[in-house]
N, CA, C and O atoms as a DFTB+ gen file, in Angstrom:
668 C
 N C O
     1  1     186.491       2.592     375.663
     2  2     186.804       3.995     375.730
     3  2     186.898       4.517     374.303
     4  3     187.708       4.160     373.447
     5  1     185.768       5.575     374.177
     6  2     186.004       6.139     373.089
     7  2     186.792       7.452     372.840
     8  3     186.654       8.457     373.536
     9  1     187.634       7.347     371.778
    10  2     188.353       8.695     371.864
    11  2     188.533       9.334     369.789
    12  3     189.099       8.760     368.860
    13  1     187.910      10.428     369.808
    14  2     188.158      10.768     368.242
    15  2     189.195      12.356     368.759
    16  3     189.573      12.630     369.898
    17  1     189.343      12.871     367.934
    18  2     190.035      14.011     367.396
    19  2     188.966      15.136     367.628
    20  3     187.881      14.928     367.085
    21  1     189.125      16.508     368.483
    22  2     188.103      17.184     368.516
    23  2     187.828      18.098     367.501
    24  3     189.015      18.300     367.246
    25  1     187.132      18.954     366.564
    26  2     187.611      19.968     365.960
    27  2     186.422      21.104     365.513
    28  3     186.544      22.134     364.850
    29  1     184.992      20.376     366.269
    30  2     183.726      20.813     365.839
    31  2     183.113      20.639     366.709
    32  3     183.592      20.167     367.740
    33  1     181.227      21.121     366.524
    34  2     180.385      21.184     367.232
    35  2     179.443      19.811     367.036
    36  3     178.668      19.215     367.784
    37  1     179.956      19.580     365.481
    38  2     179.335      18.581     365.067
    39  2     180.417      16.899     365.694
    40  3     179.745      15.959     366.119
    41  1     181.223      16.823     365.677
    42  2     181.521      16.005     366.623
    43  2     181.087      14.903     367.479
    44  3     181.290      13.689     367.456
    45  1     180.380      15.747     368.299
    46  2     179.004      15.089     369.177
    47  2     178.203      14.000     368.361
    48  3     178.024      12.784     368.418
    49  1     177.782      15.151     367.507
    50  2     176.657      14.581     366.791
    51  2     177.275      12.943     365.888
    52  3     176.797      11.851     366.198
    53  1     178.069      13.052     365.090
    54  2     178.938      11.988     364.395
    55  2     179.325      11.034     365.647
    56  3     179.159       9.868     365.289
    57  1     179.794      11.111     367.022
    58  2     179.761       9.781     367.495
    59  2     178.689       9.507     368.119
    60  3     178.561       8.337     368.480
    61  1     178.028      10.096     368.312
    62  2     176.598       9.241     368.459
    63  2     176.113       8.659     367.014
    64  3     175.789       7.481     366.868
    65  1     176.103       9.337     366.274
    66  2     175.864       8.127     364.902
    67  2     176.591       6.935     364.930
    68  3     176.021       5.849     364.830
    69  1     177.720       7.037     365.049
    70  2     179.164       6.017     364.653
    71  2     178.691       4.998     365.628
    72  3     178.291       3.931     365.162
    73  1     178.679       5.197     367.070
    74  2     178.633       4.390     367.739
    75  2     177.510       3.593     367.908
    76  3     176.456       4.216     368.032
    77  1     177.444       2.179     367.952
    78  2     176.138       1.093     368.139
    79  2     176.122       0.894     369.404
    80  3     175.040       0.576     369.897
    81  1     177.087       1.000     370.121
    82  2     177.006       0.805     371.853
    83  2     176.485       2.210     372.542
    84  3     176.950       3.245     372.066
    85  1     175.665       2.298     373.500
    86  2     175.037       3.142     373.797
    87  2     176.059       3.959     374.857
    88  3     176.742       3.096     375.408
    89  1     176.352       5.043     375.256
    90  2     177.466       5.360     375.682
    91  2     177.367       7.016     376.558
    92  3     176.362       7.715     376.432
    93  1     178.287       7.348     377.219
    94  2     178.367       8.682     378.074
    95  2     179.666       9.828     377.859
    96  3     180.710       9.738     378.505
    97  1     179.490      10.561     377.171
    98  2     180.876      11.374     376.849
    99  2     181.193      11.872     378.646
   100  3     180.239      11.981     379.416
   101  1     182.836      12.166     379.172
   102  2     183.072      13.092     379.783
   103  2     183.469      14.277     379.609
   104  3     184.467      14.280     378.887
   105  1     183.181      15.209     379.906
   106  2     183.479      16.525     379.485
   107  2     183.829      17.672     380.673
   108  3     183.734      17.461     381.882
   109  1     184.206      18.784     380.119
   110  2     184.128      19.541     381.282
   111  2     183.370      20.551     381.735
   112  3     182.651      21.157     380.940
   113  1     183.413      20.939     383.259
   114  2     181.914      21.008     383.417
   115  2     181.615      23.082     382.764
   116  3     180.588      23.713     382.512
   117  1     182.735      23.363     382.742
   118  2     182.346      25.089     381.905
   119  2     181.157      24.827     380.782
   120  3     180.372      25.730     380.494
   121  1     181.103      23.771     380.292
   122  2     179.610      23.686     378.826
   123  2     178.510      23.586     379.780
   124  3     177.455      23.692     379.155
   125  1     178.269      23.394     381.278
   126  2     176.815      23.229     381.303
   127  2     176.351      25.009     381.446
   128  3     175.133      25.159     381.348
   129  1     177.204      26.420     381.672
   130  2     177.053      27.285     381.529
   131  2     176.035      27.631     380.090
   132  3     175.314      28.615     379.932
   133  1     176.200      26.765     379.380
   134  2     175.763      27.264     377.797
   135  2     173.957      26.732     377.802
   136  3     173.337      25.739     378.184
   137  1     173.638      27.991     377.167
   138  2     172.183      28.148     377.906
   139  2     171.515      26.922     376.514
   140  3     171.596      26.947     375.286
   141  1     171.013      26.163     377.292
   142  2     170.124      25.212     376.398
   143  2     171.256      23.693     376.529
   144  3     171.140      22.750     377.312
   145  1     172.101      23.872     375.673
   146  2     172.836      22.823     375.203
   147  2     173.320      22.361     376.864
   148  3     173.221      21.166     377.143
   149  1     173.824      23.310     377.912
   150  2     174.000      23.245     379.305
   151  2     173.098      22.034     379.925
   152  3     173.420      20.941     380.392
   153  1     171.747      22.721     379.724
   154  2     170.338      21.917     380.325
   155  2     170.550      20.624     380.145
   156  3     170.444      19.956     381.174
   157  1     170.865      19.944     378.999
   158  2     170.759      18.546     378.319
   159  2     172.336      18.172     378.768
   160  3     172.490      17.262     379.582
   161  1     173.283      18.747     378.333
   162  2     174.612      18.290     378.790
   163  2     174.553      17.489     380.000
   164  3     174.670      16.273     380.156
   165  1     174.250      18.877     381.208
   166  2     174.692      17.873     382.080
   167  2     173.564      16.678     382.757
   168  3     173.551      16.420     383.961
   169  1     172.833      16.156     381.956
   170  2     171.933      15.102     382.341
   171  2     172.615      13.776     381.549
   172  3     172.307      12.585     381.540
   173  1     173.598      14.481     380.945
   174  2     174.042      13.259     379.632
   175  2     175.624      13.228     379.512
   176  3     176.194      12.870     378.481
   177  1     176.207      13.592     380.539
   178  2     177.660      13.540     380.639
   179  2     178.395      13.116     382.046
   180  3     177.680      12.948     383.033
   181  1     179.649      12.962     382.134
   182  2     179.974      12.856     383.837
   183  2     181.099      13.856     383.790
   184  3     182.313      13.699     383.666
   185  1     180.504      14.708     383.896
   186  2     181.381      16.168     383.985
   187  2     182.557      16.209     385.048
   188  3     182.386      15.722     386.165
   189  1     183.756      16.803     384.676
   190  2     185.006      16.618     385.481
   191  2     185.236      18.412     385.120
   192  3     185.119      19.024     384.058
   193  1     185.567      18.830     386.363
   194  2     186.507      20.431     386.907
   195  2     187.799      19.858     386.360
   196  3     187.966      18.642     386.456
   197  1     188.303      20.266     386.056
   198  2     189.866      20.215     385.710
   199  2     190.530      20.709     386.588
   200  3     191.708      20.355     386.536
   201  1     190.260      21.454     387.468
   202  2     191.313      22.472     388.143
   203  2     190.821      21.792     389.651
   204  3     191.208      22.325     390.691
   205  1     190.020      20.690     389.682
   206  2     189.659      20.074     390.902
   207  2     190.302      18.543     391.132
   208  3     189.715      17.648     390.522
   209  1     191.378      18.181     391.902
   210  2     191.852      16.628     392.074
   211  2     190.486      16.247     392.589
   212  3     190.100      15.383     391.801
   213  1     189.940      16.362     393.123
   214  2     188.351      15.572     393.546
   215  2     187.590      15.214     392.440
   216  3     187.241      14.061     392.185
   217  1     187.291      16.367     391.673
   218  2     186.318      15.926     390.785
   219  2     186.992      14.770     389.600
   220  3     186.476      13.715     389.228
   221  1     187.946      15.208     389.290
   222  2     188.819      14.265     388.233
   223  2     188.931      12.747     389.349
   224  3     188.800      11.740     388.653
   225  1     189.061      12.530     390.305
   226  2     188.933      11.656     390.354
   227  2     187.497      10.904     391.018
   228  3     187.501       9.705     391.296
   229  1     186.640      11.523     391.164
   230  2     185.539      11.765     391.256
   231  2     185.031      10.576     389.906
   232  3     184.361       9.556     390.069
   233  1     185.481      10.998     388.871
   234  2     185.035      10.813     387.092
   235  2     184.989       9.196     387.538
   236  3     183.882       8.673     387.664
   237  1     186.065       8.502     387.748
   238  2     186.433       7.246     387.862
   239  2     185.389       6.229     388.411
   240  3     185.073       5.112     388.002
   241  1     184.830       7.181     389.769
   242  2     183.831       5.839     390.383
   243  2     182.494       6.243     389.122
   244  3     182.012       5.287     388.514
   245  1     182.048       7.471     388.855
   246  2     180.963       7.780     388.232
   247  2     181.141       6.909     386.934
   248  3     180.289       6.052     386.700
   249  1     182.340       7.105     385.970
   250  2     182.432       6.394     385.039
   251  2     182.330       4.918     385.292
   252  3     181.769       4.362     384.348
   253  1     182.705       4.056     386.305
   254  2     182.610       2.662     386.928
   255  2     181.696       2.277     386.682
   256  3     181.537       1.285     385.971
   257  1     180.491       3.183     387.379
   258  2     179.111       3.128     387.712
   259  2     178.283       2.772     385.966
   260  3     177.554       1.889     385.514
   261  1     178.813       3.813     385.533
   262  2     178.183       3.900     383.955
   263  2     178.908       2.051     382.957
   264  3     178.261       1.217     382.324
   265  1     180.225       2.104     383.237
   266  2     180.171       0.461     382.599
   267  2     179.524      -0.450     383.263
   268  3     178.828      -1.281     382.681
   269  1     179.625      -0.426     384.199
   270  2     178.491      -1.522     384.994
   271  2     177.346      -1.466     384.530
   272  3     176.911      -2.466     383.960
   273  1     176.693      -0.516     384.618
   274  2     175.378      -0.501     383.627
   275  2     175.569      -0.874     381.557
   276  3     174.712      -0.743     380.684
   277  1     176.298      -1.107     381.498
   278  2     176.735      -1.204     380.132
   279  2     177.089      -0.618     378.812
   280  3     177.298      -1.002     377.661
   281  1     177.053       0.921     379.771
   282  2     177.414       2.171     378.648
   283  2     179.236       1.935     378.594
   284  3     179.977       1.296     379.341
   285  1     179.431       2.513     377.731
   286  2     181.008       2.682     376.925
   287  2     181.145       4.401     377.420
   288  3     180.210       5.201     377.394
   289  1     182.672       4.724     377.898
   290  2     182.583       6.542     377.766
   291  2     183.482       6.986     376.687
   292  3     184.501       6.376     376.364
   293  1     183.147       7.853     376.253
   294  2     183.780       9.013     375.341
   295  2     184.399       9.985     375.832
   296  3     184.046      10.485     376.900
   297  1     185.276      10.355     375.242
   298  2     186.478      11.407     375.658
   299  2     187.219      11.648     374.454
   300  3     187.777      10.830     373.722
   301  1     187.117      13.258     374.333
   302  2     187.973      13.730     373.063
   303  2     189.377      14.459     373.986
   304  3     189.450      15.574     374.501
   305  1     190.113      13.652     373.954
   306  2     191.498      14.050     374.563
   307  2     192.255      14.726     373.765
   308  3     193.317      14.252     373.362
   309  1     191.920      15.676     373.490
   310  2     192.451      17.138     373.008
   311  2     192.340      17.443     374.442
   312  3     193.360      17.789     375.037
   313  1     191.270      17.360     375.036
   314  2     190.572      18.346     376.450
   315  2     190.237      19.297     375.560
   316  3     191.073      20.179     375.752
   317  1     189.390      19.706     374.552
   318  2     189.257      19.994     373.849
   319  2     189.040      20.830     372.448
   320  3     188.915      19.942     371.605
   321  1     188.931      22.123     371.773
   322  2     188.931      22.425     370.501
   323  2     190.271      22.933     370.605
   324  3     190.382      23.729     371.538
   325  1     191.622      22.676     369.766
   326  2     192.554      23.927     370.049
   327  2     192.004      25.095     369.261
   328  3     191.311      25.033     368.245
   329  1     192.448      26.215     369.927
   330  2     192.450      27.749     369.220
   331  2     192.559      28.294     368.124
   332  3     191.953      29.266     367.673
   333  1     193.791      27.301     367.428
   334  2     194.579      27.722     366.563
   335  2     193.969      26.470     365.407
   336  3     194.125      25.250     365.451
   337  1     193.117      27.451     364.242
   338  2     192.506      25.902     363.255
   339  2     193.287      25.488     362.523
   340  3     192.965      24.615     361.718
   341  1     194.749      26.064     362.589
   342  2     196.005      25.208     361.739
   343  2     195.994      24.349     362.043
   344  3     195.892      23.423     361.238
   345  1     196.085      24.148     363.269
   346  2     196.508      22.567     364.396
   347  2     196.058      21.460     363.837
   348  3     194.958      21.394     364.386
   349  1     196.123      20.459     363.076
   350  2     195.693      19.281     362.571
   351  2     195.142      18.091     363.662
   352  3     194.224      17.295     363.464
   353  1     195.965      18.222     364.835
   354  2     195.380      17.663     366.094
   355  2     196.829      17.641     367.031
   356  3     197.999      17.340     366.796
   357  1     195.926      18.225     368.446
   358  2     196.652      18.660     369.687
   359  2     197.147      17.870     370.382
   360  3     196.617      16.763     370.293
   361  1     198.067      17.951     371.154
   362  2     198.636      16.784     372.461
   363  2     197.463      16.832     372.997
   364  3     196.628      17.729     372.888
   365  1     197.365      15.323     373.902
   366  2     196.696      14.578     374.275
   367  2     197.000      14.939     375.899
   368  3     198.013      15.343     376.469
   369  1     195.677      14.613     376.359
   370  2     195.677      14.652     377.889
   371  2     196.094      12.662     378.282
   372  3     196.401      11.786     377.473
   373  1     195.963      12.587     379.462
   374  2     196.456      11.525     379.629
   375  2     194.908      10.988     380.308
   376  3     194.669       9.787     380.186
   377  1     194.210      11.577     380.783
   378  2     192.820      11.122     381.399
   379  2     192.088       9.739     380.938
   380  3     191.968       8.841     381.771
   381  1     191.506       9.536     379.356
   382  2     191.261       8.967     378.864
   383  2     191.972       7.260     378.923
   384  3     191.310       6.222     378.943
   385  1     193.167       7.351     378.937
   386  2     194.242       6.258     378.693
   387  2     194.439       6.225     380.067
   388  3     195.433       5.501     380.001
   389  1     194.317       6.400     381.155
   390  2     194.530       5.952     382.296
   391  2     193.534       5.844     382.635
   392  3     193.584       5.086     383.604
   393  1     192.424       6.175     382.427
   394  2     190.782       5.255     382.895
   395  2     190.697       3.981     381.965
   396  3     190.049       2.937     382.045
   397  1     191.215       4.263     381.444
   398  2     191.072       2.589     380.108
   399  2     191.926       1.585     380.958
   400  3     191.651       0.386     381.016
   401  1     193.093       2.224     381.679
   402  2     193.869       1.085     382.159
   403  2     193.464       0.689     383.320
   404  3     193.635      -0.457     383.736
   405  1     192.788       1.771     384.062
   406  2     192.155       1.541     385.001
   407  2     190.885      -0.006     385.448
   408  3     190.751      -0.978     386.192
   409  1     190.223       0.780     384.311
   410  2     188.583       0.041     384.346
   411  2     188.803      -1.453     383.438
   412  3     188.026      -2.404     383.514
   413  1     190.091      -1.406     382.543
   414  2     190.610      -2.503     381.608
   415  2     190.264      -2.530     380.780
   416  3     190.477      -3.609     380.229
   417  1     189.511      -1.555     379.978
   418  2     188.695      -1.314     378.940
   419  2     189.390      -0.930     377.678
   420  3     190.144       0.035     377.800
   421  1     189.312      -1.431     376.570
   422  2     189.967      -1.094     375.150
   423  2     189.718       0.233     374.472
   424  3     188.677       0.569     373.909
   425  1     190.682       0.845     374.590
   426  2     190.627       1.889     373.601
   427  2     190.056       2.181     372.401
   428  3     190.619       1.285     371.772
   429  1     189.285       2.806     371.469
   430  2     189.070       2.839     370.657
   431  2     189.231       4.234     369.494
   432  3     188.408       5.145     369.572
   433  1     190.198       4.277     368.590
   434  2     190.216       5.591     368.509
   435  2     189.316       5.805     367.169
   436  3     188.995       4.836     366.481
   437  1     188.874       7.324     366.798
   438  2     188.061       7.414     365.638
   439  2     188.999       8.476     365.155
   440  3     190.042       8.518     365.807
   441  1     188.904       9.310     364.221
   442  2     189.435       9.864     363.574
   443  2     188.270      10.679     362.738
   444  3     187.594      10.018     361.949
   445  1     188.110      11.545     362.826
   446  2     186.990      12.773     362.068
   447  2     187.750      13.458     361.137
   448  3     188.826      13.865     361.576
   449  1     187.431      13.775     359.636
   450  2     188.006      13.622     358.811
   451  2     187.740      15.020     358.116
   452  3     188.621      15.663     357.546
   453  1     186.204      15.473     358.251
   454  2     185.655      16.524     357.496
   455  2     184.736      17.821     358.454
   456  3     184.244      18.879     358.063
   457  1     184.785      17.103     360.021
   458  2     183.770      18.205     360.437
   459  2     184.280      19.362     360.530
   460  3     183.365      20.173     360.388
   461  1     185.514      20.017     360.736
   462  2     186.149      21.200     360.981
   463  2     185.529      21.887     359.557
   464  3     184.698      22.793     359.503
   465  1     186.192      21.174     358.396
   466  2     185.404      21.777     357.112
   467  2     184.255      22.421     357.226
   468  3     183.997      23.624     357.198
   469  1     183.506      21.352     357.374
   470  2     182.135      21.602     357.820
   471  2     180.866      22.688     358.501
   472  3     179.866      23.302     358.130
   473  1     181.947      22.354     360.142
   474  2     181.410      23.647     361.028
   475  2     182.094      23.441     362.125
   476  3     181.894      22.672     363.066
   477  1     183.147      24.413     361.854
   478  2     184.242      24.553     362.411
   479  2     183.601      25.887     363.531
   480  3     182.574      26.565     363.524
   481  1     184.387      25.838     364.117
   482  2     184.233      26.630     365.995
   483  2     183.953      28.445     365.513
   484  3     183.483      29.250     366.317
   485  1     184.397      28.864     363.902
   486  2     184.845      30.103     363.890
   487  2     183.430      30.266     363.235
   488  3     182.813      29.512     362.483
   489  1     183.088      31.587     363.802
   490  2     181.860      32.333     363.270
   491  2     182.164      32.436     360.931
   492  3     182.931      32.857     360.065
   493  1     180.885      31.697     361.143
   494  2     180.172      31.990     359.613
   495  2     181.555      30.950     358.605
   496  3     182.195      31.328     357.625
   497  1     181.620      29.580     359.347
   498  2     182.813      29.228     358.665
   499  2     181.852      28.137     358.202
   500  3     180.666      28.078     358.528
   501  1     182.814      26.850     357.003
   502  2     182.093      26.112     356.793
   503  2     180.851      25.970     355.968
   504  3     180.297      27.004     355.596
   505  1     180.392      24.899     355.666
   506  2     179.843      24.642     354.335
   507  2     178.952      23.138     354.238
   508  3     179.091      22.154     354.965
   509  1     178.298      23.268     353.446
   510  2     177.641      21.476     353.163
   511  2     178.354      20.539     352.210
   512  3     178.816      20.609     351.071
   513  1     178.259      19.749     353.042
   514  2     179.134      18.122     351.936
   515  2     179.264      17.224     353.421
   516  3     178.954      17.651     354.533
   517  1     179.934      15.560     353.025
   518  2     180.161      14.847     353.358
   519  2     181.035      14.847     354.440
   520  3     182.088      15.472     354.315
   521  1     180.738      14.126     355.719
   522  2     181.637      13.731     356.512
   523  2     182.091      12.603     357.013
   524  3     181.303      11.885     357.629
   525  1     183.156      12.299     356.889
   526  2     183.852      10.984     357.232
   527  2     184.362      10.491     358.393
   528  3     184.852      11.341     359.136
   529  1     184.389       9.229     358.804
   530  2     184.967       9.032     360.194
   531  2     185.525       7.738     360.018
   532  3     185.008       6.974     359.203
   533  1     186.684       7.342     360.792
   534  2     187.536       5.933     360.425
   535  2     187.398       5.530     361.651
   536  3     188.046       6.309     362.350
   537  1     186.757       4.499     362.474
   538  2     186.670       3.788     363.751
   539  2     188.049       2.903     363.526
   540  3     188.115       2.252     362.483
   541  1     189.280       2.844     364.567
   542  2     190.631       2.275     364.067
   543  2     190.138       0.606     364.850
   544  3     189.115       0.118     365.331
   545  1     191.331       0.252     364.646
   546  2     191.624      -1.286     365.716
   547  2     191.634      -1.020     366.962
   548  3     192.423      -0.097     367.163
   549  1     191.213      -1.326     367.768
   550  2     190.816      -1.448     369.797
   551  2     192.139      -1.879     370.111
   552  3     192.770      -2.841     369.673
   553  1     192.546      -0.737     371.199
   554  2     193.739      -1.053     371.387
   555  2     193.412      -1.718     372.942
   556  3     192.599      -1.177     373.691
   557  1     194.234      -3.094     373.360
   558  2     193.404      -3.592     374.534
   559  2     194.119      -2.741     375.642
   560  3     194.887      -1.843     375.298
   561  1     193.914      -2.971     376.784
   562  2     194.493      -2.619     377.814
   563  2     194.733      -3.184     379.054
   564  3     195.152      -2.581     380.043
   565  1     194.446      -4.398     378.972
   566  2     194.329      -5.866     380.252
   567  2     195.599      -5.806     380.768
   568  3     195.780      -5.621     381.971
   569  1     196.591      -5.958     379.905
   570  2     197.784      -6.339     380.220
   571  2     198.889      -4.911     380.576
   572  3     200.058      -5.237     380.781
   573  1     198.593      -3.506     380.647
   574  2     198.888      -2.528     380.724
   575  2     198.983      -2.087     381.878
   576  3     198.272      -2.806     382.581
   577  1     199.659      -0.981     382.738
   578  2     199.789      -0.771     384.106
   579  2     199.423       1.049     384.317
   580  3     198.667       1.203     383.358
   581  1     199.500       2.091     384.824
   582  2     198.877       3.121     384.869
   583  2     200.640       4.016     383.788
   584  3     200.625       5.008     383.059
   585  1     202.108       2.920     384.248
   586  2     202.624       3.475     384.215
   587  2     202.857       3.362     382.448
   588  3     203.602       4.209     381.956
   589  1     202.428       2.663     381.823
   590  2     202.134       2.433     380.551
   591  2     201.018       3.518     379.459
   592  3     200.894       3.518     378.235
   593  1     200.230       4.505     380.703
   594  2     199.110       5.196     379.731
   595  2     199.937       6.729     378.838
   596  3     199.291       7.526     378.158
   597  1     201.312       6.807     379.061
   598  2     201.996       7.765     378.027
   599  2     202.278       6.950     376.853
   600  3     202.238       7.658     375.847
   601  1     202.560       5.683     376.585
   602  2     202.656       4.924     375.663
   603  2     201.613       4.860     374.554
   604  3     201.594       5.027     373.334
   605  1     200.637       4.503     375.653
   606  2     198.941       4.314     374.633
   607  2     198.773       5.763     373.831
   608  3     198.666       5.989     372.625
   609  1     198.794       6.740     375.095
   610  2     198.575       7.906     374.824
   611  2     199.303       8.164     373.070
   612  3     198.555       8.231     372.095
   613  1     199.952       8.213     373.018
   614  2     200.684       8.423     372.067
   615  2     200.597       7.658     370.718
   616  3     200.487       8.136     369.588
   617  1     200.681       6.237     371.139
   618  2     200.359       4.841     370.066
   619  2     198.557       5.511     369.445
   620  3     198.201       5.286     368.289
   621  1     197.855       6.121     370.217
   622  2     196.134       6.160     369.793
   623  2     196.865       7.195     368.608
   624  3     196.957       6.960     367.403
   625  1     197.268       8.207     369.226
   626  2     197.718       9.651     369.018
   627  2     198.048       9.524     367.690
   628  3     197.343       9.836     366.730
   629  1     199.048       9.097     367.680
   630  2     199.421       8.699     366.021
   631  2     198.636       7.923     365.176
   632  3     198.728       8.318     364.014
   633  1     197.757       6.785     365.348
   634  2     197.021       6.900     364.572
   635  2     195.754       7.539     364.205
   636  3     195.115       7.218     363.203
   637  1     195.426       8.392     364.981
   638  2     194.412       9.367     364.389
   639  2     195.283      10.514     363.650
   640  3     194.808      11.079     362.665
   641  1     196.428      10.812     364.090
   642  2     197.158      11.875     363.216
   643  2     197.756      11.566     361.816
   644  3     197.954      12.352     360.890
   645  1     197.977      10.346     361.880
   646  2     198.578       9.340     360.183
   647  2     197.311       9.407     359.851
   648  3     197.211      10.603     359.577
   649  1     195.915       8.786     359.631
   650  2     194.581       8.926     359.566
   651  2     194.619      10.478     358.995
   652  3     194.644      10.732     357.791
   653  1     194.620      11.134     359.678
   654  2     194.318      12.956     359.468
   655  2     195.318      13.319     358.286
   656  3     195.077      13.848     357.201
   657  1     196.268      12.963     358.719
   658  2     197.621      13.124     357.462
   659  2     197.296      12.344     355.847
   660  3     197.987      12.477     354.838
   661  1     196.438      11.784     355.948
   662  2     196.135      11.199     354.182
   663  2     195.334      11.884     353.596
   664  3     195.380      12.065     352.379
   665  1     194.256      12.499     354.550
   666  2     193.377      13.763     354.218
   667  2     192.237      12.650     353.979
   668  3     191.103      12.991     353.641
């Protein structure tokens, strides 16, 4: 389970670089509205309603389906961009960390360092230079129970926010 810090458009783009395992972000399904990027989204995601208990749990067998075949999923558990670009990084949904405990799969958190700089969500923001990303230690999850995923939640949480905090 992959999980970075959301804060850009570019995002996307950086964990598909980062990552060597071939893999499926979940997302939600309001982006396949977006004309173009929509088209490709949803052929390349396992889209979850938020406001639907079906579809959210829906995600689980679809995501199943996808490790069995040998993809890894992604999830930026922000749920994602906050509003406010002060925010250094948002509470966490719990989705992510309870499919990890679920499926038994190790956490992995990344930490994005420069894309907000970069090309950040706000019209005409941002600039060219370098972007950085810190892939942390895999946090396992074998031995973990569903009632354990506020723990993780939090343990990932902080280290992408200590990470974010050194600049």
């Amino acid at each position: 389970m992959l999980v970075a810090n959301h804060t850009s458009m570019l995002d996307i783009m950086l964990m598909l670089y980062i990552s060597k395992n071939p893999f499926v972000f979940v997302g939600k399904k309001e982006l396949v509205k977006i004309p173009v990027f929509g088209f490709f989204y949803k052929r390349v995601c396992i889209m979850v309603d938020r406001e639907d208990t079906r579809s959210r749990t829906g995600v689980y067998r679809r995501a199943q389906r996808r490790l069995n075949q040998g993809l890894s999923i992604c999830i930026f558990p922000e749920g994602g961009v906050p509003d406010d670009e002060k925010v250094l990084l948002d509470s966490f949904k719990d989705g992510a960390f309870k499919m990890a405990i679920a499926h038994d799969i190790p956490v992995v958190p990344i930490t994005f360092h420069d894309n907000k700089k970069r090309f950040s969500f706000s019209f005409f923001s941002g600039g060219p230079g370098r972007v950085r990303a810190k892939v942390h230690s895999f946090f396992e999850t074998k031995i973990l129970s569903e009632a354990d995923k506020g723990i993780l939640r939090e343990e990932v949480r902080a280290v992408i926010l200590n990470e974010l905090s050194k600049g």
